[in-house]
C-alpha positions in Angstrom: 0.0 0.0 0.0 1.1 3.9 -0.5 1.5 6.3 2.0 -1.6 7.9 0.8 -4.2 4.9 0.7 -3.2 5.0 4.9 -5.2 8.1 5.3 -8.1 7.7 3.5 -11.2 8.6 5.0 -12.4 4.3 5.1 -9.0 3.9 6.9 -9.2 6.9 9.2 -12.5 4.8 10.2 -10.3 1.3 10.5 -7.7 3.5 12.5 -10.3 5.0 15.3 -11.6 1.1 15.7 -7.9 -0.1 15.9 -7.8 2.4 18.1 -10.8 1.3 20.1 -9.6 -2.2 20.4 -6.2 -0.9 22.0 -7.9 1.3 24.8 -10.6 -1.4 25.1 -8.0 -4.5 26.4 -6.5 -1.5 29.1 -10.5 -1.2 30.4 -10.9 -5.2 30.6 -8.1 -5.8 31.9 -7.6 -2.6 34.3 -11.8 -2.7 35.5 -11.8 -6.8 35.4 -14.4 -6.4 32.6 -12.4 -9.5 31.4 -15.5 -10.8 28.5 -14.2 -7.4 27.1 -11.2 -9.3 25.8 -13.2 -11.3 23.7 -13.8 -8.5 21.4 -10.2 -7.2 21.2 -8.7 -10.7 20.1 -9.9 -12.3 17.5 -11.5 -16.2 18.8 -8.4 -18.2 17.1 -6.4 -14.8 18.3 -2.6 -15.6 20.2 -1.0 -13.6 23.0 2.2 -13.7 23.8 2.3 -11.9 27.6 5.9 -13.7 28.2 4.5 -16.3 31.2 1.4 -17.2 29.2 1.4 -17.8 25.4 -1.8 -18.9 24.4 -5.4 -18.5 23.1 -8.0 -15.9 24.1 -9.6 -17.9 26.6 -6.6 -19.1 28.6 -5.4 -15.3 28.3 -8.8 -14.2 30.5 -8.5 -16.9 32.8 -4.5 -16.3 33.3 -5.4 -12.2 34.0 -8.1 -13.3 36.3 -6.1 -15.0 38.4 -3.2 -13.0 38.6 -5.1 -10.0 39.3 -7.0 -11.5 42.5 -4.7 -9.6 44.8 -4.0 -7.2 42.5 -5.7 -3.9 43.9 -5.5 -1.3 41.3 -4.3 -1.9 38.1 -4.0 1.2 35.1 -2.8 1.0 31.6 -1.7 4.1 29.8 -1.0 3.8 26.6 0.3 6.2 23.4 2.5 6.6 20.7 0.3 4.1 18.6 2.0 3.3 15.0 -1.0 1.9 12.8 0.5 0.5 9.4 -1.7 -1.5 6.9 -0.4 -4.5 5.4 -3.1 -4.7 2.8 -7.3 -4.5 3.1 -7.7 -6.1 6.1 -4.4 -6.5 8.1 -2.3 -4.0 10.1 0.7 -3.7 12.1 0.4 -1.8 15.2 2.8 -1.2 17.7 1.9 0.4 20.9 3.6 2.0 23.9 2.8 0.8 27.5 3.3 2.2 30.9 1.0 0.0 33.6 1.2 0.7 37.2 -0.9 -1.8 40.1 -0.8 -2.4 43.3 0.4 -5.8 44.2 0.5 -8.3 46.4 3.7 -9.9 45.9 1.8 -13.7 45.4 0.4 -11.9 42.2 3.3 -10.5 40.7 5.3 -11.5 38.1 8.3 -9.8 39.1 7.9 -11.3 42.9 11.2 -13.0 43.5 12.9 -11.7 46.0 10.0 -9.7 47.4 9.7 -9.4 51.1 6.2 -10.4 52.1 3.8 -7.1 51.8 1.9 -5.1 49.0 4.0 -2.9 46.4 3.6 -0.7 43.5 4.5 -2.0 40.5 5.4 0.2 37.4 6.4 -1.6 34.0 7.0 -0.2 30.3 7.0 -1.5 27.2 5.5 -2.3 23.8 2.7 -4.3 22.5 3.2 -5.6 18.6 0.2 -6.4 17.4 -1.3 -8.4 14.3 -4.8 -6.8 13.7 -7.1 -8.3 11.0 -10.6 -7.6 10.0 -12.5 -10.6 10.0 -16.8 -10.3 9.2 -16.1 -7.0 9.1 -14.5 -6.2 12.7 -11.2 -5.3 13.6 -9.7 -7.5 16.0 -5.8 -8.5 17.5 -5.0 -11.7 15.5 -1.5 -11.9 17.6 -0.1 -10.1 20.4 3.8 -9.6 21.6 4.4 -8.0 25.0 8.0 -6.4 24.5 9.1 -5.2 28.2 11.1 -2.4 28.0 11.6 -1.5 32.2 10.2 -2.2 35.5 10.2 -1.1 38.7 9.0 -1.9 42.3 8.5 0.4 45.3 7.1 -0.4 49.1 3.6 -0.1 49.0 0.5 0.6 51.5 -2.8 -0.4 52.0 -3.9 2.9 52.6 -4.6 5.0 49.5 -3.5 8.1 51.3 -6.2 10.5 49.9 -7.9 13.0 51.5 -11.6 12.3 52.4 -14.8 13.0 50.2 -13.6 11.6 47.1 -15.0 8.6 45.3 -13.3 5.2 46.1 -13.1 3.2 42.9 -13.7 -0.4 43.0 -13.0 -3.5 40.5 -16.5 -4.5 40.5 -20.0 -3.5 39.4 -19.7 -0.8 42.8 -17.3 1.3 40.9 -18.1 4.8 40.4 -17.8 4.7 36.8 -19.7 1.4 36.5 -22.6 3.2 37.9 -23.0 6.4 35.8 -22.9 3.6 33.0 -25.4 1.7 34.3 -27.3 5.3 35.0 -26.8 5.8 31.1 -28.3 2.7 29.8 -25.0 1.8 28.9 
């Protein structure tokens, strides 16, 4: 393809839904919302995440239970790079910065971890294989590509001042609600 068939209004539209699908697996994964993931992967979709390589399925049932003692968890992601193979396949790479709270039986950086929680803060990329299948844009493989990591002491206290909204990873959430509130 030519530079100029990658901006065409049809693949602006195929670059917001890529886009989509990249924010979407931070909200399933970050908020537990983990059938989410079954709309950013493809059902025959791979992802590599290092300690699991594996279909879609065993990837939401590995998150699950590594985040049960995980008590926060955010990913932040930019610097996207969208580039289209042909009509329905891409290459995107994607930069990562995820912090969570941890218990150290969660983590996969927990060797050598005296016992108590910690704040985890990783960085990396995700290389991704995006294909439109039926008409949907979806990961058809995922590489995590660490970059750097980093651990601190941690606290079971959050440390904020009182009177502001305690989020939750569960249908109690704040954000959850005003959703729900929407119809949404």
């Amino acid at each position: 393809m030519t530079t100029n068939d990658q901006f065409t209004p049809d693949r602006l539209a195929d670059r917001a839904e890529i886009q989509h699908r990249v924010h979407q697996f931070c909200r399933a994964v970050d908020r537990l919302e983990l059938d989410i993931l079954k709309e950013v992967f493809h059902a025959d979709g791979i992802d590599d995440h290092g300690t699991y390589k594996g279909g879609v399925d065993g990837f939401i049932e590995w998150v699950s239970k590594r985040h049960e003692t995980i008590t926060y968890s955010a990913h932040h992601v930019s610097n996207t790079t969208i580039e289209f193979a042909d009509a329905d396949s891409a290459f995107v790479e994607t930069y990562f910065i995820v912090w969570q709270s941890v218990n150290p039986q969660a983590s996969l950086f927990a060797a050598g971890v005296n016992a108590g929680p910690f704040e985890m803060f990783s960085s990396g990329r995700y290389a991704d294989h995006f294909t439109r299948k039926d008409g949907r844009w979806a990961i058809q493989s995922r590489t995590t590509i660490p970059g750097s990591a980093s651990k601190t002491v941690g606290s079971d206290e959050l440390g904020m001042a009182s009177g502001f909204a305690v989020g939750t990873r569960d249908a109690d959430d704040p954000a959850l609600q005003l959703r729900a509130r929407l119809g949404l």
